[in-house]
NUFI-472856 format. One record per atom (N, C-alpha, C): residue in one letter; x, y, z; residue number from 1. Coordinates in nm, 4 decimals. Layout:
// residues N
vodo; c1; c2; c3; drennu
A; X; Y; Z; NUM
...
This chain:
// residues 142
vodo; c1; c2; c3; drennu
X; 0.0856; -0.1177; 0.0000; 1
X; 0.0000; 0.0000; 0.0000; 1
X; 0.0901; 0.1239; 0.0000; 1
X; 0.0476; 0.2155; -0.1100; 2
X; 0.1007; 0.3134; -0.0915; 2
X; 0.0915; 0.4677; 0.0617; 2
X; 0.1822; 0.5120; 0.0367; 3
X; 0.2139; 0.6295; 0.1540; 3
X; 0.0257; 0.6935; 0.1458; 3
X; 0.0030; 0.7657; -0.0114; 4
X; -0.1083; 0.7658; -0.0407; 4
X; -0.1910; 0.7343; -0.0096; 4
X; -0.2014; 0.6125; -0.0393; 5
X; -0.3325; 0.5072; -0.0051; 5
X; -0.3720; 0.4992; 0.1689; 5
X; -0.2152; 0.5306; 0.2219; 6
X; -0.2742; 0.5187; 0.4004; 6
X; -0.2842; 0.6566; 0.4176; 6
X; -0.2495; 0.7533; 0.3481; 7
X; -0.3056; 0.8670; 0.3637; 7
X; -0.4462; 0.9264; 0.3767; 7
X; -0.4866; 0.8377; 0.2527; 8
X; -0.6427; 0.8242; 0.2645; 8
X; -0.7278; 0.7619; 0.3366; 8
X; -0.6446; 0.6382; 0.3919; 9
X; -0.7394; 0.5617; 0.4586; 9
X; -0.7589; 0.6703; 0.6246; 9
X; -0.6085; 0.7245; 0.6051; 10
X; -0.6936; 0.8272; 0.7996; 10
X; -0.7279; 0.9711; 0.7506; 10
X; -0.7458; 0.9819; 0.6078; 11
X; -0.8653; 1.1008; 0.5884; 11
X; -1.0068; 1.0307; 0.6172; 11
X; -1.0119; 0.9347; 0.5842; 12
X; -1.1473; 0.8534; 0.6066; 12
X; -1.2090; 0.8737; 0.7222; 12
X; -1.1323; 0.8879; 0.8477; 13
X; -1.1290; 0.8609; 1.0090; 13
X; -1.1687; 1.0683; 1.0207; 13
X; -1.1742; 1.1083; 0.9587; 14
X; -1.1982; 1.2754; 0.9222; 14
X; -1.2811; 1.2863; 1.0467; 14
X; -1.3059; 1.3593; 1.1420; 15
X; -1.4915; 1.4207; 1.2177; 15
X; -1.4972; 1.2781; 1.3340; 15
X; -1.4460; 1.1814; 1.2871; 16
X; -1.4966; 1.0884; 1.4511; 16
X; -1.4196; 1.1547; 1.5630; 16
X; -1.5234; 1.1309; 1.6454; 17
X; -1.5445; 1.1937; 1.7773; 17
X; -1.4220; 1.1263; 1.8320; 17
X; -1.3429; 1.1920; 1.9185; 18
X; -1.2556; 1.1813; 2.0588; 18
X; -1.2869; 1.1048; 2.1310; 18
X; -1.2523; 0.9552; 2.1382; 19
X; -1.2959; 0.8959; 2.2938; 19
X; -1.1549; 0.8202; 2.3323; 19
X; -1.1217; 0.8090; 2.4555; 20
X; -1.0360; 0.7906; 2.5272; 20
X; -0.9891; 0.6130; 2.4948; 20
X; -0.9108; 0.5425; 2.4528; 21
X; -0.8562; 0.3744; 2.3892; 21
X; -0.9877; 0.3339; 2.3273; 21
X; -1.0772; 0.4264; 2.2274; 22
X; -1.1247; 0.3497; 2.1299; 22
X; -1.0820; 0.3677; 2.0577; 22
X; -1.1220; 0.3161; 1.9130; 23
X; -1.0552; 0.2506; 1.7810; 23
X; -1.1534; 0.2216; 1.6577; 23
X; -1.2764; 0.3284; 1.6595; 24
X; -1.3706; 0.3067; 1.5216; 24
X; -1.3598; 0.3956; 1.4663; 24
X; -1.3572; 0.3783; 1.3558; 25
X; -1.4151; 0.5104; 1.2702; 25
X; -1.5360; 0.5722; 1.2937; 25
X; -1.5997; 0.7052; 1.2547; 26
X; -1.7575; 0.6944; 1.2743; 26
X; -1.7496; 0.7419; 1.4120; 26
X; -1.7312; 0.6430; 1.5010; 27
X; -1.8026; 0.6068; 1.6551; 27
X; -1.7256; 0.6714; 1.7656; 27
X; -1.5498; 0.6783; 1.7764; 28
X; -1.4665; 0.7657; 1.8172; 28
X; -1.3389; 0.6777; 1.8443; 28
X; -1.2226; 0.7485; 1.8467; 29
X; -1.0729; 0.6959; 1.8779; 29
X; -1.0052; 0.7942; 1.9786; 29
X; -0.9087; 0.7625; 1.9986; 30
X; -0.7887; 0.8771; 2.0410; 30
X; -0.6760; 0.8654; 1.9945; 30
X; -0.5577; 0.9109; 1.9565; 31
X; -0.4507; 0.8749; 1.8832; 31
X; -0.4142; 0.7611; 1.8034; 31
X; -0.4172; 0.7169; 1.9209; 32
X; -0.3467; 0.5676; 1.9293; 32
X; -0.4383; 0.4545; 1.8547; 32
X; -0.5904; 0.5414; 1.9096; 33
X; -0.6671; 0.4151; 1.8253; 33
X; -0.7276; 0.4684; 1.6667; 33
X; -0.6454; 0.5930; 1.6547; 34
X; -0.6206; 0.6093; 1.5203; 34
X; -0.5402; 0.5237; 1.4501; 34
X; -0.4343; 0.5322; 1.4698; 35
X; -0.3287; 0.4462; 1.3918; 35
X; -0.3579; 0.2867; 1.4052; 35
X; -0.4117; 0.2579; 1.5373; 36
X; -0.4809; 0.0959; 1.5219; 36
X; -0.6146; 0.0662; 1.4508; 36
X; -0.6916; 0.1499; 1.4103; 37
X; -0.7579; 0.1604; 1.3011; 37
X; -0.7503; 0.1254; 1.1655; 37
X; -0.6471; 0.2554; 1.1781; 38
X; -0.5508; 0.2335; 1.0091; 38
X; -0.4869; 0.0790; 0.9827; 38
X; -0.4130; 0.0679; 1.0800; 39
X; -0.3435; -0.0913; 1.0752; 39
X; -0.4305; -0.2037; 1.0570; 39
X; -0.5771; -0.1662; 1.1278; 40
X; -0.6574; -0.3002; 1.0989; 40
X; -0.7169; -0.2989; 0.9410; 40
X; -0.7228; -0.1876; 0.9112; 41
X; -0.7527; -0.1327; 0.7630; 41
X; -0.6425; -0.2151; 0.6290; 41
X; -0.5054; -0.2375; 0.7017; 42
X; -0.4077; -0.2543; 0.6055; 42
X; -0.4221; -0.3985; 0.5899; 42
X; -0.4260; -0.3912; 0.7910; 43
X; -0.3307; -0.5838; 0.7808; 43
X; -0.4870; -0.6841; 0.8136; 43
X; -0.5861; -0.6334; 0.8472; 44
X; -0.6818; -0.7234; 0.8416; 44
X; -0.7074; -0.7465; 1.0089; 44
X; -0.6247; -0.7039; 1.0895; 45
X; -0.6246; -0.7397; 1.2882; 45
X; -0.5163; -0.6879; 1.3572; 45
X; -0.5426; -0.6418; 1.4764; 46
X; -0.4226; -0.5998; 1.5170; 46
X; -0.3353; -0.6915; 1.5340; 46
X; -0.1985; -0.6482; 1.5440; 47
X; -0.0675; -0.7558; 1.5577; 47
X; -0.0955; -0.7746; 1.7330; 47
X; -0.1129; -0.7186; 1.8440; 48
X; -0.1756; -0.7809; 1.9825; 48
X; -0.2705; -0.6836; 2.0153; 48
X; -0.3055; -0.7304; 2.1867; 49
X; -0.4017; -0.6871; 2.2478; 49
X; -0.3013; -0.5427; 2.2755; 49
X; -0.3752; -0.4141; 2.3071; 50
X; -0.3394; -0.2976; 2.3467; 50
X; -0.3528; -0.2832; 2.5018; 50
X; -0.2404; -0.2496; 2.6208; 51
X; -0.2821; -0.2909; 2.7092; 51
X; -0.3504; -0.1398; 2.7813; 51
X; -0.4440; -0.1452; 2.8715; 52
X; -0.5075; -0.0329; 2.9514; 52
X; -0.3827; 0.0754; 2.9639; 52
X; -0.4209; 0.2261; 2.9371; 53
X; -0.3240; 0.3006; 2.9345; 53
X; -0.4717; 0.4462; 3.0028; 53
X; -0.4003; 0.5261; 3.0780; 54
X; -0.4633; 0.6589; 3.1118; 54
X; -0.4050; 0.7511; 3.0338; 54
X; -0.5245; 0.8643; 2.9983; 55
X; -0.5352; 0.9781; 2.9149; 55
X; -0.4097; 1.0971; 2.9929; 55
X; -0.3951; 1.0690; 3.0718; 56
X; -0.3403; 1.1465; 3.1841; 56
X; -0.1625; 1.1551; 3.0692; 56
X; -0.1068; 1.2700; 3.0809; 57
X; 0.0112; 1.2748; 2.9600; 57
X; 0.1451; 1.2697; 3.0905; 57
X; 0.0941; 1.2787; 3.2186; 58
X; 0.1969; 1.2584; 3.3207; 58
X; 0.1970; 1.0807; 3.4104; 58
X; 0.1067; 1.0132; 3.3407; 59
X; 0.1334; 0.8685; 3.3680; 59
X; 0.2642; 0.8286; 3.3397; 59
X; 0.3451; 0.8165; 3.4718; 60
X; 0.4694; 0.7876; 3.4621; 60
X; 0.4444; 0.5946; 3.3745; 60
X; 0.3442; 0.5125; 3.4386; 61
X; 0.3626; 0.3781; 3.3775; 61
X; 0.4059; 0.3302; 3.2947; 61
X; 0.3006; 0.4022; 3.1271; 62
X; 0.3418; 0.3671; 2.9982; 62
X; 0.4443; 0.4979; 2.9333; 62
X; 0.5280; 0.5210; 3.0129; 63
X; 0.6448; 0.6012; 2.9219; 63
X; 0.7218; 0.5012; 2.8854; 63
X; 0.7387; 0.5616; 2.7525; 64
X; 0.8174; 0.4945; 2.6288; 64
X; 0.7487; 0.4088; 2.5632; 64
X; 0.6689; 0.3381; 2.5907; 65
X; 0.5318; 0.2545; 2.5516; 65
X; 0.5306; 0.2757; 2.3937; 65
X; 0.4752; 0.3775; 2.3908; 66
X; 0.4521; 0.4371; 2.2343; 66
X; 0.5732; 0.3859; 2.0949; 66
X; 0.6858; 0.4881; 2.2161; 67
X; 0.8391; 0.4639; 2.1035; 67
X; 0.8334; 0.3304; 2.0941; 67
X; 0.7978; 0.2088; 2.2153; 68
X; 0.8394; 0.0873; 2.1821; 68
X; 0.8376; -0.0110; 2.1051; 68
X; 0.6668; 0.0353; 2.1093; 69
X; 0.5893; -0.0226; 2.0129; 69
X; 0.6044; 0.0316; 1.8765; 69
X; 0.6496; 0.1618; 1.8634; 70
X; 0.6725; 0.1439; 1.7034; 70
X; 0.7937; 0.0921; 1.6902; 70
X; 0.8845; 0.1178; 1.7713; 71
X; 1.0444; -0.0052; 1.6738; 71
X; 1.0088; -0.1217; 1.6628; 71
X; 0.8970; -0.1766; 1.7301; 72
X; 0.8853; -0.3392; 1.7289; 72
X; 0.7916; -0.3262; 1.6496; 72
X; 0.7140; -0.2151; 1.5941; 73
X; 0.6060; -0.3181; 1.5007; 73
X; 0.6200; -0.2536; 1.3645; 73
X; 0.6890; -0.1278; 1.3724; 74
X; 0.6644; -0.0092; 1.2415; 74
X; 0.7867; -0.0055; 1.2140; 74
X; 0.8575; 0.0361; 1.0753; 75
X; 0.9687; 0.0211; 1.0346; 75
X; 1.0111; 0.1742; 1.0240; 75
X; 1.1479; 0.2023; 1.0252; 76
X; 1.1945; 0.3443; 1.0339; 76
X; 1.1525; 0.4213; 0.8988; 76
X; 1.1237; 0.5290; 0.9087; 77
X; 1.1107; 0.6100; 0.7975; 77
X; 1.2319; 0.6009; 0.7103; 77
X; 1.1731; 0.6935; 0.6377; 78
X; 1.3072; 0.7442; 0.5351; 78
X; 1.3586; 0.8389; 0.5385; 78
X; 1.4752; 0.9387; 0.5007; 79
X; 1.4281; 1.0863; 0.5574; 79
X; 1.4346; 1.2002; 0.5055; 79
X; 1.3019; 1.1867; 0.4225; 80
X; 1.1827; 1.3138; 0.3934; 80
X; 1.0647; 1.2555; 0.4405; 80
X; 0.9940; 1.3701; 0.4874; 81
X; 0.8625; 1.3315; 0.5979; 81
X; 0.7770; 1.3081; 0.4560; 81
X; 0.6550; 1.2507; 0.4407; 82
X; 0.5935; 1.2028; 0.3302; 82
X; 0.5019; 1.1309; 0.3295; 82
X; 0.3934; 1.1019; 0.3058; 83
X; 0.2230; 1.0987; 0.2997; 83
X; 0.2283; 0.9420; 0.3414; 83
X; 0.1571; 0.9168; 0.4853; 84
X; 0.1433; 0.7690; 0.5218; 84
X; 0.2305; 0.7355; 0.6388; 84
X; 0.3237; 0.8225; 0.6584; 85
X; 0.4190; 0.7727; 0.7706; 85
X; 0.3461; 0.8224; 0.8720; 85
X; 0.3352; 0.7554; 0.9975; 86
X; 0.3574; 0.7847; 1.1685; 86
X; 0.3977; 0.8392; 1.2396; 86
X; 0.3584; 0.9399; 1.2831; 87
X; 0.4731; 1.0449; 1.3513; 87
X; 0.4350; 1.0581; 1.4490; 87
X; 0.5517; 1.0930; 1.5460; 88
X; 0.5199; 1.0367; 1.7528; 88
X; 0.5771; 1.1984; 1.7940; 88
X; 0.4699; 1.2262; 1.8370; 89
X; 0.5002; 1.3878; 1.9479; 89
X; 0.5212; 1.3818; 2.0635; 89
X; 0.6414; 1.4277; 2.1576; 90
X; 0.6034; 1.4962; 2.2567; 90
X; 0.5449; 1.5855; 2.3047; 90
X; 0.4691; 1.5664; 2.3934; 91
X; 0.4238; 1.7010; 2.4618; 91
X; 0.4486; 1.7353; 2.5978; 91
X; 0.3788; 1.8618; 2.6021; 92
X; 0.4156; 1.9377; 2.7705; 92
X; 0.5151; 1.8538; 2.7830; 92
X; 0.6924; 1.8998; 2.7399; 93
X; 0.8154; 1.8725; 2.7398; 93
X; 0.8309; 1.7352; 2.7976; 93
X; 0.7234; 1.6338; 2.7845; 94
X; 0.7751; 1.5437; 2.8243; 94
X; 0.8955; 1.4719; 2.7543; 94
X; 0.9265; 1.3614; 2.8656; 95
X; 1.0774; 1.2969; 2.7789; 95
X; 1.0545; 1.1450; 2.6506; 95
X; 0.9122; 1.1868; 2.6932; 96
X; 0.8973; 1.0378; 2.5676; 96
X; 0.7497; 1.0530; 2.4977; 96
X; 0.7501; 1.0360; 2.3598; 97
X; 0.6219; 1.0617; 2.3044; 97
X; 0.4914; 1.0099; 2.3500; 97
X; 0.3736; 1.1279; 2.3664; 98
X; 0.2684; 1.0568; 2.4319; 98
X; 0.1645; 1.1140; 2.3064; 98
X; 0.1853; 1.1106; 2.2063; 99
X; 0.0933; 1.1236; 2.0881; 99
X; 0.1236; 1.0616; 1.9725; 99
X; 0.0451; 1.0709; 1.9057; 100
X; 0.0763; 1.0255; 1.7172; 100
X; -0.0460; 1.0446; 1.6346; 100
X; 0.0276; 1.0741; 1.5005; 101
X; -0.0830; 1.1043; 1.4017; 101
X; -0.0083; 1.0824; 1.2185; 101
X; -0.0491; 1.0728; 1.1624; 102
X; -0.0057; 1.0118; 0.9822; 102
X; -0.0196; 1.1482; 0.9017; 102
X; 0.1074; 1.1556; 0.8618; 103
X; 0.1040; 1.2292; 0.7968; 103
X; 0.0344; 1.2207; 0.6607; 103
X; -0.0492; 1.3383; 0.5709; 104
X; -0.0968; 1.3324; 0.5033; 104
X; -0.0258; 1.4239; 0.3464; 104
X; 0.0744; 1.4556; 0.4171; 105
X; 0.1450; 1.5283; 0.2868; 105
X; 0.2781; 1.5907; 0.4128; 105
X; 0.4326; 1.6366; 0.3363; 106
X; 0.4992; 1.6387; 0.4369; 106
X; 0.4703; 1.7750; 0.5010; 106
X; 0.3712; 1.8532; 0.4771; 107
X; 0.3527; 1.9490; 0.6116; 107
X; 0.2189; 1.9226; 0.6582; 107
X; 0.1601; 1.7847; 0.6541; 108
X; 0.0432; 1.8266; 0.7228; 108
X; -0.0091; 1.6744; 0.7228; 108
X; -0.1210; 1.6670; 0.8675; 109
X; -0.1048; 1.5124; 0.9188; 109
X; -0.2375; 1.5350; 1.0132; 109
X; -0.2657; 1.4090; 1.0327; 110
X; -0.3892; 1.3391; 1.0720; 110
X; -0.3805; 1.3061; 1.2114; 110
X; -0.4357; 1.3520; 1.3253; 111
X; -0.4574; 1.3161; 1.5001; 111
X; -0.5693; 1.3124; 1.5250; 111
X; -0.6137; 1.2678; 1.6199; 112
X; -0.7023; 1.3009; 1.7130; 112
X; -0.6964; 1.3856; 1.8237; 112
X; -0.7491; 1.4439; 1.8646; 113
X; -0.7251; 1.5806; 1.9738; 113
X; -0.8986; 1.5971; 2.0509; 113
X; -0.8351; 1.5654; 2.1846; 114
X; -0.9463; 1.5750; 2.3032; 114
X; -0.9823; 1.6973; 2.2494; 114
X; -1.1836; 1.7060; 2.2384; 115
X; -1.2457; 1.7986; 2.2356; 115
X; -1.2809; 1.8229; 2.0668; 115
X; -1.1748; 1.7946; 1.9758; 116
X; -1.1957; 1.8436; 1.8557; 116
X; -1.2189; 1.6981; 1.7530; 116
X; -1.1482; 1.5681; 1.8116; 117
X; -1.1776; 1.4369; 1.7184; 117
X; -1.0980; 1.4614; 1.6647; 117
X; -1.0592; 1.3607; 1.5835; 118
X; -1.0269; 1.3442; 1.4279; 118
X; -1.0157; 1.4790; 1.3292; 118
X; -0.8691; 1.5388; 1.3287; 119
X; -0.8733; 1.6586; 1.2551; 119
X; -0.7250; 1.6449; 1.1739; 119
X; -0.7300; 1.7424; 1.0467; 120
X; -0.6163; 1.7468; 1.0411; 120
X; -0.5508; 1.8420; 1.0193; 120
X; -0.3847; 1.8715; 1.0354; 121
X; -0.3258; 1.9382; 1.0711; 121
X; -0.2238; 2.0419; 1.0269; 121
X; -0.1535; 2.1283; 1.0569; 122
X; -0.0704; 2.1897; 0.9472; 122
X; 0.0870; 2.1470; 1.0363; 122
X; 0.2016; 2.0576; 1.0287; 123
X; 0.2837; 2.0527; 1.0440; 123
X; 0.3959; 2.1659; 1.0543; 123
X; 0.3465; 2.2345; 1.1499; 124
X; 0.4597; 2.3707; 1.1366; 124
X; 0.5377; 2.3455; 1.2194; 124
X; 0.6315; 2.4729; 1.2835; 125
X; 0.7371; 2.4494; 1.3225; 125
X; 0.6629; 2.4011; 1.4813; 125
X; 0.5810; 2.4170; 1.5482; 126
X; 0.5702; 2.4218; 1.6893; 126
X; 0.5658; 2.2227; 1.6737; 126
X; 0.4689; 2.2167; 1.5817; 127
X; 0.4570; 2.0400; 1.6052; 127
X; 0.6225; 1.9469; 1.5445; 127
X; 0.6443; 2.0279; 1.4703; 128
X; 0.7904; 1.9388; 1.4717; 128
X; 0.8933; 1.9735; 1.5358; 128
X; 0.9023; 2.0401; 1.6311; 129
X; 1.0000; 2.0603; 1.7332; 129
X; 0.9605; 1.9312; 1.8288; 129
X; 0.8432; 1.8910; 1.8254; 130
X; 0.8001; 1.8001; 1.9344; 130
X; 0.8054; 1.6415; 1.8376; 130
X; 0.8308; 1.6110; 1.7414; 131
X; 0.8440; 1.4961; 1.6462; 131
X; 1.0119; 1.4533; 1.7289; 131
X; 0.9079; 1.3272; 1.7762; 132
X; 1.0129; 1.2287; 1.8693; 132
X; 1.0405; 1.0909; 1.7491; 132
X; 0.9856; 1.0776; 1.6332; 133
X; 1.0134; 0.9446; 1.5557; 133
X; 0.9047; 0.9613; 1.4817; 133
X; 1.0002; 0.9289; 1.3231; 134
X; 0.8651; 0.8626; 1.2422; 134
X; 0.8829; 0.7613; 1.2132; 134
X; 0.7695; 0.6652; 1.1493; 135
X; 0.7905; 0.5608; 1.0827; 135
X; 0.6767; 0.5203; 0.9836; 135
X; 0.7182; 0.4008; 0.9246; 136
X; 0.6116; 0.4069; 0.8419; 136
X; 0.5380; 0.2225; 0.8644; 136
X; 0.4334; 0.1991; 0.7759; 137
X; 0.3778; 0.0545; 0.8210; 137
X; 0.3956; -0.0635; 0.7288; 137
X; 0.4082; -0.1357; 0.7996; 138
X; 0.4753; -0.2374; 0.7202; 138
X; 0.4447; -0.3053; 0.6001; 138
X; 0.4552; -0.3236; 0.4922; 139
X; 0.4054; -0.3781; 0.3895; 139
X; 0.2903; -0.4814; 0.4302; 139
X; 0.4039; -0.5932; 0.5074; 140
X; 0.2843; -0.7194; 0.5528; 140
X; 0.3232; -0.7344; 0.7102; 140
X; 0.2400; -0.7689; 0.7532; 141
X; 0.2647; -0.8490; 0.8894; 141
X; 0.2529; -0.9800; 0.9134; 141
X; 0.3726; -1.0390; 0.9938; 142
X; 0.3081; -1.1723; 0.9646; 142
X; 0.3352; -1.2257; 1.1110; 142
């Protein structure tokens, strides 16, 4: 599948509502169950279960969680940012990414954001100062 093609598939995810570890289109996601969306879109199921995580961006528990899971499941970018890849933010200076969203062209990309859903974005300088890793999805999973 092309960069494209997953580009489109999380324009699709456009207007669903914000809800805290869901994962539908339509019905609502939050980041994370954006991109596990997309993945069930590609590969047909998720590769595992997602384990309970709080909305809270100072949950010391799942730090690094995010980064981990993409070296183990998503392959490194290339490097020019470019339509379909994964991109992991920090925020409120934390030390390890507690967001993500697909880029849809290299200045501009697809999240979810408490309060607003499913929107997308203009990649300027404030959000890529906070770009902790991209990557992109794997052809196949097996």
């Amino acid at each position: 599948m092309t960069g494209d093609e997953i580009a489109g598939l999380a324009r699709d995810w456009l207007g669903t509502p914000y809800r805290h570890r869901a994962s539908m289109r339509g019905a609502g996601c939050d980041c994370l169950g954006l991109l596990r969306g997309v993945w069930r879109e590609i590969h047909g199921s998720e590769p595992r279960p997602v384990p309970a995580y709080r909305a809270d961006m100072r949950d010391p528990e799942h730090a690094g969680a995010l980064e981990a899971a993409a070296v183990e499941l998503l392959l490194p970018a290339g490097p020019e940012l470019a339509a379909g890849q994964v991109v992991l933010f920090r925020l409120n200076r934390a030390a390890h990414a507690r967001h993500c969203g697909i880029l849809v062209a290299p200045d501009r990309f697809i999240h979810a954001q408490e309060r607003l859903g499913v929107v997308e974005a203009t990649l300027g300088e404030a959000w890529l100062r906070r770009v902790a890793g991209r990557f992109e999805f794997p052809k196949r999973f097996l």
